[in-house]
C-alpha positions as CSV (number, residue, x, y, z in Angstrom):
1,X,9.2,-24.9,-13.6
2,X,7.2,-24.2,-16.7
3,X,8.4,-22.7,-19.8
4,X,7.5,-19.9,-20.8
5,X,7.6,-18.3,-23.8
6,X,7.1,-14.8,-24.8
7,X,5.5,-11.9,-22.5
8,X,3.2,-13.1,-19.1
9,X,-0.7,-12.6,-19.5
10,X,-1.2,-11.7,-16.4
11,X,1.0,-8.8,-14.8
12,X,1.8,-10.4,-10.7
13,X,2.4,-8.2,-7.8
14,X,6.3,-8.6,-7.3
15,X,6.9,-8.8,-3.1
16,X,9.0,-5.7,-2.6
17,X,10.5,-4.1,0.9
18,X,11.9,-0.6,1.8
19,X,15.6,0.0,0.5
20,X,18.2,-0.5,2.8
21,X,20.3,2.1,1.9
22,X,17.8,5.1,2.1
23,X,15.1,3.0,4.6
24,X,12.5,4.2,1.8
25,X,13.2,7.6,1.4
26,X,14.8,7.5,-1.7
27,X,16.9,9.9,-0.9
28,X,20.6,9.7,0.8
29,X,21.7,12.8,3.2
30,X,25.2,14.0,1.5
31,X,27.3,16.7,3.9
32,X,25.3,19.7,1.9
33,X,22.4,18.1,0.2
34,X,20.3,15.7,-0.8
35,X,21.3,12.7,-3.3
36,X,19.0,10.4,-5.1
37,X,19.1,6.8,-4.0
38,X,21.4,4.6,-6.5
39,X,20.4,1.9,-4.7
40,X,16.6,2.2,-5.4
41,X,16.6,4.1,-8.3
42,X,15.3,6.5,-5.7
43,X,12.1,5.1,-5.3
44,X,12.6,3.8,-1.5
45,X,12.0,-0.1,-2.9
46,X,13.8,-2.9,-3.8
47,X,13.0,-6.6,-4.7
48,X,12.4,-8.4,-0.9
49,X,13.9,-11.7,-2.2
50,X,17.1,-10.0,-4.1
51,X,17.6,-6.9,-2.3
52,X,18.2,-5.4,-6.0
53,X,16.3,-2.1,-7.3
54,X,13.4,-3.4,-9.9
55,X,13.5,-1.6,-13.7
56,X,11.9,1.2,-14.3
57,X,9.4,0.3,-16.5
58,X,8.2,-2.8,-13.8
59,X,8.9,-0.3,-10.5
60,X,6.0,1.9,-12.4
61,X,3.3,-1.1,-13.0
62,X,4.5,-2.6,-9.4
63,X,3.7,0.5,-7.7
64,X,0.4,1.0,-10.0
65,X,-1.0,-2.3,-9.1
66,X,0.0,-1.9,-4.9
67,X,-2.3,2.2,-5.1
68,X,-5.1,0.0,-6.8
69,X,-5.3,-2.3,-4.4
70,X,-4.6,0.1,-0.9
71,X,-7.1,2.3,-2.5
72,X,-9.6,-0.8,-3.1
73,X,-8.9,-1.8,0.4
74,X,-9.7,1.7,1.3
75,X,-13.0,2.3,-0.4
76,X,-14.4,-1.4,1.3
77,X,-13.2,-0.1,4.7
78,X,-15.5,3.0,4.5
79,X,-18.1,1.4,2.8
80,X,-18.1,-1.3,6.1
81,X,-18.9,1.8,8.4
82,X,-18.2,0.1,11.9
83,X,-18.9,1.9,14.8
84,X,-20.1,5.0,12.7
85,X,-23.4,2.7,11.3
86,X,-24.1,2.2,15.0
87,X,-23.4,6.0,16.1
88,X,-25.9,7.2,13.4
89,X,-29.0,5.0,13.4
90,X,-31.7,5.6,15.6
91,X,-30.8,5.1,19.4
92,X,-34.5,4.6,20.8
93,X,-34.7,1.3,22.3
94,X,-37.8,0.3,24.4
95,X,-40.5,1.5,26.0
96,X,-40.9,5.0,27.0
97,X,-38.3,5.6,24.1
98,X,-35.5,5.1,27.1
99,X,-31.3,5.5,25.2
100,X,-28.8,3.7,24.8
101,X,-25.8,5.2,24.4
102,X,-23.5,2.1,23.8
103,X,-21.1,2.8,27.2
């Protein structure tokens, strides 16, 4: 292992997992009402490794970084298209402009 000293340049994405307790709700059913997840610190996740609820102040920068990247993920999956670039280009194919209809 290298020393380190002093803060991390780089902020890592820390592997984290659904809490045991509340299975990611962050909530806990009581007999009346709702309760707030000790075990999570009511945010629904927990360290995968440990099992143990992560600060505040790195649950906040954790959950930052994983909505950049899903919504990074997101935007190159629309921008791909698939089957939607296919449905709207032109569909005349041959002679006699006979269709194809892709069945």
């Amino acid at each position: 292992m290298k020393k380190h000293h002093g803060p991390a340049f780089v902020r890592c994405l820390i592997p984290m997992t659904e809490c045991p307790s509340c299975h990611g709700a962050g909530l806990i059913q009581g007999v009346f009402h709702q309760l707030e997840c000790i075990g999570c610190h009511s945010s629904g996740f927990v360290h995968a490794e440990t099992l143990e609820p992560l600060l505040i102040e790195d649950l906040v920068i954790q959950l930052g970084l994983g909505m950049r990247r899903a919504t990074k993920q997101l935007s190159s999956s629309r921008n791909e298209g698939g089957a939607q670039v296919q449905y709207e280009q032109n569909n005349r194919r041959g002679a006699g402009g006979s269709n194809f209809t892709g069945d």
